[in-house]
N, C-alpha and C positions, 0 to 999 in steps of 0.2 A: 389456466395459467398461460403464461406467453413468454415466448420465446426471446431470449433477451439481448437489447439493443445493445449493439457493441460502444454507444456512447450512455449506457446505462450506467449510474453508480452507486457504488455499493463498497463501503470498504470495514478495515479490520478495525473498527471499534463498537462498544456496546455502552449506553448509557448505565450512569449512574454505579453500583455494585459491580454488575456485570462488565462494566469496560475497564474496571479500576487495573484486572490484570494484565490486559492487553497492552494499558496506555504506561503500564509504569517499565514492561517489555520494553516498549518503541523510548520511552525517555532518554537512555544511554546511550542511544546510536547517535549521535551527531559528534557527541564529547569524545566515543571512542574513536571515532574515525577521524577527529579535527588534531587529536594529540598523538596518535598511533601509526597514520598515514603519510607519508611523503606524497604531496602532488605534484606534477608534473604541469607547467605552463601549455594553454593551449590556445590554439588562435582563432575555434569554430565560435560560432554563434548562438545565442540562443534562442528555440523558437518557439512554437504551440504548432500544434495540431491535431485534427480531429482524427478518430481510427477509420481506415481505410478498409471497405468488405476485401480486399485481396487477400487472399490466402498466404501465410506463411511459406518459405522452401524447407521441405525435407531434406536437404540435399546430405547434409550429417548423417542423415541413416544410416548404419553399417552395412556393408553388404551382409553379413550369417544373419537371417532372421532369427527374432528372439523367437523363441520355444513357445507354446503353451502350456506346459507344465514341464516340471524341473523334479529331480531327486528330491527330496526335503532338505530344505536349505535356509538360512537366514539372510537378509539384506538388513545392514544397520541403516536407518534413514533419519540422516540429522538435518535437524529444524530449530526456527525458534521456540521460546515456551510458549505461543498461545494459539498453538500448531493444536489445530483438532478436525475430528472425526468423528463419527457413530461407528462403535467398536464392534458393530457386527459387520460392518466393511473391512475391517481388516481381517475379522475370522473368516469369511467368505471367499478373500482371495488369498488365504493361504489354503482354504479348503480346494479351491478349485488348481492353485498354479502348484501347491508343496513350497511355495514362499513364504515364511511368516517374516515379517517385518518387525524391527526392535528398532524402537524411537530413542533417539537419544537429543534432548533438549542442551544448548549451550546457549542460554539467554538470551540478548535480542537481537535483534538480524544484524547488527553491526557486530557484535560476539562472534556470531557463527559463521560470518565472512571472513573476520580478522582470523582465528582459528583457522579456517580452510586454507586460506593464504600462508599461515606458517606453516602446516603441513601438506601442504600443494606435493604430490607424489606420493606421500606415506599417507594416507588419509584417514582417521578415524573412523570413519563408514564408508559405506558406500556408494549410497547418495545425498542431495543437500536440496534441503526445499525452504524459500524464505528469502532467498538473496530476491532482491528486489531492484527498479532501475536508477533507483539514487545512488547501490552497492554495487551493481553488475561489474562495474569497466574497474574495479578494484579487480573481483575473480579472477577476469577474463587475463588482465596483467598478470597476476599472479601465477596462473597458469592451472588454476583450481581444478576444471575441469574435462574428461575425458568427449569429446565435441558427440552428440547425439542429439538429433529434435524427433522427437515421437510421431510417427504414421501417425498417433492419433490425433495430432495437433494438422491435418493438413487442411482445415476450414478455420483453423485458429483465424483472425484478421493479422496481414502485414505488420500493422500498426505498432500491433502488442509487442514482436519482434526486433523494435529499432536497436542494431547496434549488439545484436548477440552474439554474431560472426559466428553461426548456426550450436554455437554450442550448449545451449540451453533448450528448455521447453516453458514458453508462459503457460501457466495452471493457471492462477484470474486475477483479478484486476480490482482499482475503484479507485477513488477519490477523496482529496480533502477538500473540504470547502468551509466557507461561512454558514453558522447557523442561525439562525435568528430566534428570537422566543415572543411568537406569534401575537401570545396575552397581552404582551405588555406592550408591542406596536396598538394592539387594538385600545387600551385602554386609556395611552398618554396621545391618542388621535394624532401618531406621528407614521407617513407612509414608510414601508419599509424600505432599505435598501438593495439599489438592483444591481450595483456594477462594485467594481472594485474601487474607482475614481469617487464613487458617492460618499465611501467608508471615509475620505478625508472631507466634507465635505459639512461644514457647523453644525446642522441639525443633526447628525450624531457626534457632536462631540461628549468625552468620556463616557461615551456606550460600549466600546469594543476591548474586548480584552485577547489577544494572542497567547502561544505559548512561545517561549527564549527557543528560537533558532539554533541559539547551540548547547541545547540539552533537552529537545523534544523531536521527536519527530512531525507531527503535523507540524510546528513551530519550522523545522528547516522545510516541509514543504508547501508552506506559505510563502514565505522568503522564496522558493525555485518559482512559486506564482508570478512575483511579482518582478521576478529577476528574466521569467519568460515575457511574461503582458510588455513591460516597459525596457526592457535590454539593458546590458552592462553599464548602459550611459543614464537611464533613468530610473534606476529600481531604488537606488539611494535616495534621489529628491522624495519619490512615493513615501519613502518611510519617516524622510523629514515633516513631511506632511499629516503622518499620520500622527506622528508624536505629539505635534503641533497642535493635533486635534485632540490629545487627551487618550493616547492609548496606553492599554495600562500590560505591561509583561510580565507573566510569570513562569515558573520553571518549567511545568507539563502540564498534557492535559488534565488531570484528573482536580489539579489548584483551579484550573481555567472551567471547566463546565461543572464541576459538585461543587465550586467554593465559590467561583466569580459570576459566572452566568447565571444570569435571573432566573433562569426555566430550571436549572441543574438545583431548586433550593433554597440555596443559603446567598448567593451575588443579589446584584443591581448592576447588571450589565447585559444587556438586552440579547450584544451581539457576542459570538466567540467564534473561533475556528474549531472548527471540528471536522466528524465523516458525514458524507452522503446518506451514510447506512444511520445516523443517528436519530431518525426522524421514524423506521420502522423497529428499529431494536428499542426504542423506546416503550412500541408496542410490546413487543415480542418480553421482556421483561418485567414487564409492569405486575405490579401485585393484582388479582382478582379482586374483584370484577376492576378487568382490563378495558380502558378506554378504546374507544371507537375509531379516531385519530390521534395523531400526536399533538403534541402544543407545539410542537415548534415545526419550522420549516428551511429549506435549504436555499441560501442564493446563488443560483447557478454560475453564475458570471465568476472566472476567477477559481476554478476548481483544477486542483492541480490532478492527474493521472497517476497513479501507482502501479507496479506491474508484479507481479511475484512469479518466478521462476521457479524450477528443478529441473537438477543436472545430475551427471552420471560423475562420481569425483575421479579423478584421475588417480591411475594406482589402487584401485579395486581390486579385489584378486575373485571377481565374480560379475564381471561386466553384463553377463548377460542378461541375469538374473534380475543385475541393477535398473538398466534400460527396463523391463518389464513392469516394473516398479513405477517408474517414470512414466511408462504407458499406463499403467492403472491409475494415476494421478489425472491422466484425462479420460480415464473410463465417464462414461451415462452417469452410472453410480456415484463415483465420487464428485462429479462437477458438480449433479445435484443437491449433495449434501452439503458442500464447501459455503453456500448463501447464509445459512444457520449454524451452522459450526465454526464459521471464522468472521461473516459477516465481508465479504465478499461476493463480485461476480464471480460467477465459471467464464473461463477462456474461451471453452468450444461454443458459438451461436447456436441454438435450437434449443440449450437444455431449458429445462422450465424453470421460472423461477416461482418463488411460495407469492399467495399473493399480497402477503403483507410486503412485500417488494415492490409487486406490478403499482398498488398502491398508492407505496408514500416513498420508496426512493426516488431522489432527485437525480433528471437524466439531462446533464448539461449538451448543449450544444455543439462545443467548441474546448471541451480539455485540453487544460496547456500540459505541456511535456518539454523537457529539456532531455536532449542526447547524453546517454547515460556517460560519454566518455566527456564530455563539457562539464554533466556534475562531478566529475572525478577530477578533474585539472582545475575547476573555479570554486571547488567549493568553502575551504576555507578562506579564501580573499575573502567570495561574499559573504561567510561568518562576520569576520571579521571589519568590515564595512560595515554589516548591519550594526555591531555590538557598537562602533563608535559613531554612529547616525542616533541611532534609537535609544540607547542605556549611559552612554558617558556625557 
């Protein structure tokens, strides 16, 4: 195995059966945050960039070091629901610390931020894993959580960090991107597409199908693609463009790859947006006897960065506990497990990843990234631009 590229990607969905419950998770979050949120005007910019090898600051450390082991104790640790694990990971680090941890699911990561932010002080658990960087600069406003970054994030990349104001810890990371369904380039003798600029471009016209912006998540993170690549002044022409070409929207992913995409099945639609990780979990679920490769493949150009964090919540009545927690979220152990259990990278570089990874996930170049406090101030404008570009 090898040790994995911090522009490697890998994100939280699973084809077909397997990703139905992850993707119908992430569907809510845009609509909850677009009618639930007040945003704030902002006047930064928006940019891309690739992750940087500099190490994260620890500087939020507490000074009391966390303990090694504790009296028997519980941490409640709220997540979304497609929050997993290998369950002998968690018996092992209550074996060893006298920790056990109780999961408590509030839906999808826009749930469990809006929650945290009403109870910002009183907190339902006591820590939160799942706020991601589209969610972050909501918490952070809210005042969600108690400021701590984990000793064991201090090889983390800079990058993964933009804009935490040290109060988090990034766990891992990955990407949306274009998929493409290999078969059917090779069969209608049409080259695929390599950039984002191509996707509007005749020879795929009515090939692509997206997910609605504001009721999917990959859907709003295509939109922060293209609102990164072409800036506040061109992301709208792009979409004008695309429509122009025949693009067809529907609510989530699971309508977009099992119903509309050519490869998912049942579509005639070559291209969709989906994850980086859709090309090896295709493997990884496949019914017996399991294909060799996947059919389909990834176009790297145009893949937007996800980040997924965990934080100690403020108003804990077991802070230390909590932090420990948060440390074992970047334990060996869990980083290595997180690839197959949420379809993710691990955060910390060296961990191994399986090789159905080194394989067939797609490792972009140049992942765009908007500063999570710009998606927090702009984001329902560009909803909203999009719905009256694209859908009216």
């Amino acid at each position: 195995m090898h040790a994995p590229d911090i522009s490697r990607t890998c994100v939280r969905a699973r084809p077909l059966g397997s990703i139905r419950t992850v993707a119908s998770r992430r569907a809510a979050v845009v609509v909850l945050i677009a009618t639930s949120w007040s945003l704030a005007a902002c006047g930064a910019s928006a940019t891309s960039s690739t992750t940087s090898p500099v190490a994260i600051s620890s500087s939020a450390a507490p000074a009391t070091p966390v303990p090694a082991s504790f009296a028997p104790t519980t941490v409640t640790l709220v997540t979304h629901d497609s929050f997993a694990l290998t369950k002998s990971l968690l018996t092992d680090f209550t074996a060893k610390t006298g920790i056990t941890i109780k999961l408590i699911s509030q839906g999808d990561a826009g749930e469990v931020v809006n929650k945290a932010a009403l109870t910002a002080g009183n907190p339902e658990g006591d820590v939160l894993f799942g706020v991601d960087n589209t969610l972050l600069s909501r918490a952070l406003t809210a005042d969600v959580f108690d400021p701590y970054v984990s000793p064991n994030a201090a090889t983390v990349p800079a990058a993964l960090s933009v804009a935490t104001q040290n109060a988090v810890t990034p766990v891992d990371y990955g990407d949306v991107c274009i998929n493409l369904d290999d078969a059917w380039f090779a069969k209608n003798k049409i080259a695929k597409p390599a950039t984002l600029d191509d996707l509007a471009q005749p020879a795929y016209k009515d090939l692509l199908v997206v997910e609605n912006a504001a009721t999917s998540s990959p859907g709003l993170a295509f939109l922060l693609a293209t609102v990164a690549r072409y800036g506040e002044d061109g992301y709208s022409n792009y979409w004008k463009a695309l429509r122009a070409n025949g693009i067809k929207v529907v609510n989530g992913w699971t309508e977009a790859y099992e119903d509309t995409f050519s490869a998912g099945g049942k579509g005639n639609r070559p291209i969709v947006v989906s994850y980086a990780s859709s090309p090896p979990a295709e493997i990884v679920y496949a019914a017996d006897p399991k294909p060799t490769k996947p059919s389909t493949s990834v176009m790297t150009d145009g893949c937007f960065r996800q980040v997924e964090y965990a934080g100690v919540l403020r108003g804990t009545t077991n802070p230390l506990a909590a932090r420990a927690v948060v440390d074992w979220l970047l334990s060996p152990a869990v980083q290595a497990d997180v690839p197959l259990s949420m379809f993710v990278d691990p955060a910390v570089p060296g961990t191994p990843l399986p090789k159905v990874f080194t394989d067939f996930a797609a490792v972009p170049a140049a992942p765009l990234t908007l500063d999570p406090a710009v998606i927090d101030a702009k984001r329902s404008t560009w909803i909203e631009t999009w719905d009256q570009v694209t859908l009216r």
